[in-house]
N, C-alpha and C positions, 0 to 999 in steps of 0.2 A: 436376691440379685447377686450374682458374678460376678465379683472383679478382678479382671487380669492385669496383672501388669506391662506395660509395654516398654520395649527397650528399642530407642532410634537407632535407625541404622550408622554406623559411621559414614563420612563424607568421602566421596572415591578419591582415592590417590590423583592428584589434580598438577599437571604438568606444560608449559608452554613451546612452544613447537611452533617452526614459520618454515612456510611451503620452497621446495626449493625451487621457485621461480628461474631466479636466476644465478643459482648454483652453476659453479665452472671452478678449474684450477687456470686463473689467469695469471697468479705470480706463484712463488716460493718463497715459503716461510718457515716448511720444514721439509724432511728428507721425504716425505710421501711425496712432495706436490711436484709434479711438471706436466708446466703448460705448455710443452711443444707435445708430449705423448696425447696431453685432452682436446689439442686442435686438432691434433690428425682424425680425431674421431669424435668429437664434440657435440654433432647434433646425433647423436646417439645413443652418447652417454647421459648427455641431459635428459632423451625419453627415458632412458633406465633407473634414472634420480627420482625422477615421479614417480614411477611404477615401484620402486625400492621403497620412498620416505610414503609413500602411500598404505604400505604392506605393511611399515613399523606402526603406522596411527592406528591400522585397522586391530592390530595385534595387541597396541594396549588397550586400546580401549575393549577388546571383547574380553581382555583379563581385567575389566572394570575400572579404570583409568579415564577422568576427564582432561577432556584437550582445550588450552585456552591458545588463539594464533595471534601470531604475529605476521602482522603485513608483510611481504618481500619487497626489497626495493632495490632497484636496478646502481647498478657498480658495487653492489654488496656479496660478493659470491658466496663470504662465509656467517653472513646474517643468518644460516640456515641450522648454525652449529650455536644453539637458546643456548646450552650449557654452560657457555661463557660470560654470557651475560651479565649473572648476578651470581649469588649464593646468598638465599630464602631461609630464615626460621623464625618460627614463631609468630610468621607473618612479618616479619623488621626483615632488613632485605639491604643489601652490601652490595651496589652497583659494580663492574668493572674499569679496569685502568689498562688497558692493551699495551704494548710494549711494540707491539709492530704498527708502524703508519697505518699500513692498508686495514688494519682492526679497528683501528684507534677512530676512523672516520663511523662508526656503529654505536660508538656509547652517544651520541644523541638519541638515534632512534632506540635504542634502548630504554635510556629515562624518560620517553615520551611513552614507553609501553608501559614503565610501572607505575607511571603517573596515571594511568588509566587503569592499570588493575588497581591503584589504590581507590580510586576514585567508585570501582565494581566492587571495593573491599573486601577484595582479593588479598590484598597485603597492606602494612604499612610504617612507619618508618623509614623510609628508601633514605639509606645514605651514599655518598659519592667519596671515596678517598682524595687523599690528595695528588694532584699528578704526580709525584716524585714516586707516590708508592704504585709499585705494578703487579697488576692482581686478575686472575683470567676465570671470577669467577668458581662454580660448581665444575667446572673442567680443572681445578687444580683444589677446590677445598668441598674435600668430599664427608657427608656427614656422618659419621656413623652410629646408629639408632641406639644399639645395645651398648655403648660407651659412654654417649652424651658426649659426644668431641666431635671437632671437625680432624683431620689427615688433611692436611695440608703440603702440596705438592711445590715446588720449590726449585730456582735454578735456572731454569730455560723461558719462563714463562711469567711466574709468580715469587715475589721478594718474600723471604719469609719476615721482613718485620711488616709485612702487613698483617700478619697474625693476632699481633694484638689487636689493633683498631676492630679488629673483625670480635674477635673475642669481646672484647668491652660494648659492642652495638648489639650481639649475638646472644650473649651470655652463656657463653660455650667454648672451652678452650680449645686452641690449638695446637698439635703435635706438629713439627716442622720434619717432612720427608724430601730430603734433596736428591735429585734425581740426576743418573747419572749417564744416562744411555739419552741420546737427539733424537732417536724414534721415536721416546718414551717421553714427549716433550709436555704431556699435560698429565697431572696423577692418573686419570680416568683413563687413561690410556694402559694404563699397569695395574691398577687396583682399584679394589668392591668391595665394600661394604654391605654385608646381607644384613639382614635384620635379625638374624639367628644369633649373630655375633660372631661368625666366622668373613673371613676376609676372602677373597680372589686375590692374588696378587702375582705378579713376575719377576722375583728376586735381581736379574740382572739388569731389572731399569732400575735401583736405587744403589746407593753410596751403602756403605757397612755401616753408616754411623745411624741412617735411616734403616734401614734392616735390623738393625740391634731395636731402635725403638719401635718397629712393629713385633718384635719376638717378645719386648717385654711384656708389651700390653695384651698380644692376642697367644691364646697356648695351642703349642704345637697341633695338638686334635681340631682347632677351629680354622687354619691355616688349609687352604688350597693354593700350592703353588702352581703354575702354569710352566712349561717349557715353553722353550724358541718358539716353537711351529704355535701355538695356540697365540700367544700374545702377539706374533703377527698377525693373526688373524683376529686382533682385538676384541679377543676371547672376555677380557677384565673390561671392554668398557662396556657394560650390560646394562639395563634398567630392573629394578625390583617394583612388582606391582601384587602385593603382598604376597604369596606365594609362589607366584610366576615368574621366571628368570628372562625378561627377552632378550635376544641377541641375536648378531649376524650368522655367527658357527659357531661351532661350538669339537673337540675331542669327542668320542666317544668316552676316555677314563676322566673328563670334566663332566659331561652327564651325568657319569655313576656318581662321582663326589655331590653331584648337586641334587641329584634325587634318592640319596642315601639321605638328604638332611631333609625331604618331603619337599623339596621344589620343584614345578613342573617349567623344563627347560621347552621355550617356545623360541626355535630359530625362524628370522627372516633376513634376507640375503640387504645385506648392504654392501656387498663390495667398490661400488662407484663412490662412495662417500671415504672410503679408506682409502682413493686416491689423493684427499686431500688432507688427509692424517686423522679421520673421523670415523667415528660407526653409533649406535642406539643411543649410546650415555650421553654424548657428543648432542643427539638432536634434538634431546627434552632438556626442561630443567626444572627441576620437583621445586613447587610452589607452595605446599602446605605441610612439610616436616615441622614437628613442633618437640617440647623438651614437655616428660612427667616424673615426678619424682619416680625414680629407681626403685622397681617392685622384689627385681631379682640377680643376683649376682650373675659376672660373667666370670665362665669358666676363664684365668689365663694364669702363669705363674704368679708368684709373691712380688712387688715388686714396689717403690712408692710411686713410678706413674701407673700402677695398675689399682693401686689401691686408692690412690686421687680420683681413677677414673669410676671404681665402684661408686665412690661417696657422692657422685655428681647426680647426671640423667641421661636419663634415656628417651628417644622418642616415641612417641606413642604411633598406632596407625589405625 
């Protein structure tokens, strides 16, 4: 008799996403959004939200990605952007604290959704900061796999002492990136984390003091920086779905950079969502990142937060 060995498949890249029902730009809260441009043309652009957030689900999920939704609910225009949500590892899960009114009325339906994915054991641990700290979620604390850290976006949106609270429920430190450009008002908006260990990023949305601390950690060769014209077109807020980059556009010399490292870059058009300061990154929010001990070093200079970051973890996928 024969015996093979079998190896289980890993669990798909698993991310939540809510329909944009009732997506609109009815106020401003950053330099994307105006709501006299989206009335003038409103029930049109709302067909095009469907047809756009339709295009991203189909896109990861045929690069193997499961989808968990969230209900839409009416006066919620930017319920649509999960990203903000929470920020997810390990299954333990850091609720958001919104800093603007009109956000801030969502962390209910929020905790009511991860009280339900804890409940489908989906996640758990769900904690809630305190109100004083303001925290916008995986849209400002993005994880990166080959560090074992979160990039923690800072300044417009997110406090960087909530870094620690996050770190002590997370068990994964934070690098504080203070961001210096209002368009650039969420990290995801300027920078990516790939799993390879190289970064997407847009040097002119961060401070030099946050620039210094992504040059320590990441080296030069794993650096993609974007110009103007790409990070308008929220080139950095991308989703990874193991080797698959999706996104709204993309450069033709961001292509080469990303399929020189073997990722296959998959654009689909979200421009209606970048009217309200959003695109790909923005409409998921990865639900099942986890931390394993660190098998392989990252290429970056000498440095003692590069070398803190070797001795840490990494995420598995």
């Amino acid at each position: 008799m024969n015996i093979h060995a079998t190896t289980a498949a890993p669990p798909p890249p698993r991310f939540l996403m809510c329909p944009p029902r009732h997506f609109a730009v009815t106020y401003s809260i950053n330099p994307w959004m105006d709501p006299k441009a989206w009335a003038e043309s409103g029930a049109a652009l709302h067909a095009t939200a469907q047809r756009q957030w339709d295009g991203l689900r189909h896109a990861l999920t045929a690069a193997g990605a499961a989808i968990e939704i969230l209900p839409p609910a009416p006066g919620l225009p930017d319920l649509v952007f999960t990203a903000n949500a929470a920020v997810v590892l390990g299954g333990k899960v850091v609720l958001a604290r919104f800093r603007h009114l009109e956000r801030q009325k969502e962390e209910p339906l929020f905790a009511v959704a991860f009280a339900t994915l804890a409940a489908l054991g989906l996640v758990a641990d769900v904690m809630q900061l305190p109100a004083v700290l303001k925290f916008e979620g995986a849209g400002d604390c993005i994880f990166d796999a080959r560090r074992g850290l979160f990039w923690l976006g800072c300044g417009f949106r997110s406090d960087a002492a909530a870094g620690r609270a996050i770190a002590r429920h997370l068990g994964a430190r934070c690098v504080a990136l203070p961001l210096a450009d209002a368009n650039f008002y969420h990290l995801d908006t300027a920078f990516c984390a790939l799993p390879c260990g190289a970064v997407i990023y847009y040097p002119g949305a961060f401070t030099p003091a946050a620039l210094a601390r992504i040059h320590a950690a990441v080296a030069p060769t794993e650096r993609i920086a974007l110009d103007r014209a790409d990070a308008a077109r929220f080139a950095a807020n991308a989703v990874c779905v193991g080797r698959s980059i999706v996104l709204s556009s993309a450069s033709a010399e961001l292509h080469r950079a990303l399929e020189q490292r073997g990722y296959a870059v998959i654009e689909t058009p979200l421009d209606v969502f970048q009217k309200s300061g959003g695109s790909a990154c923005c409409l998921t929010l990865r639900l099942d990142h986890r931390l394993v001990a660190a098998s392989a070093a990252v290429s970056a200079p000498a440095s003692r937060a590069t070398a803190t970051a070797r001795r840490r973890y990494r995420a598995g996928t």
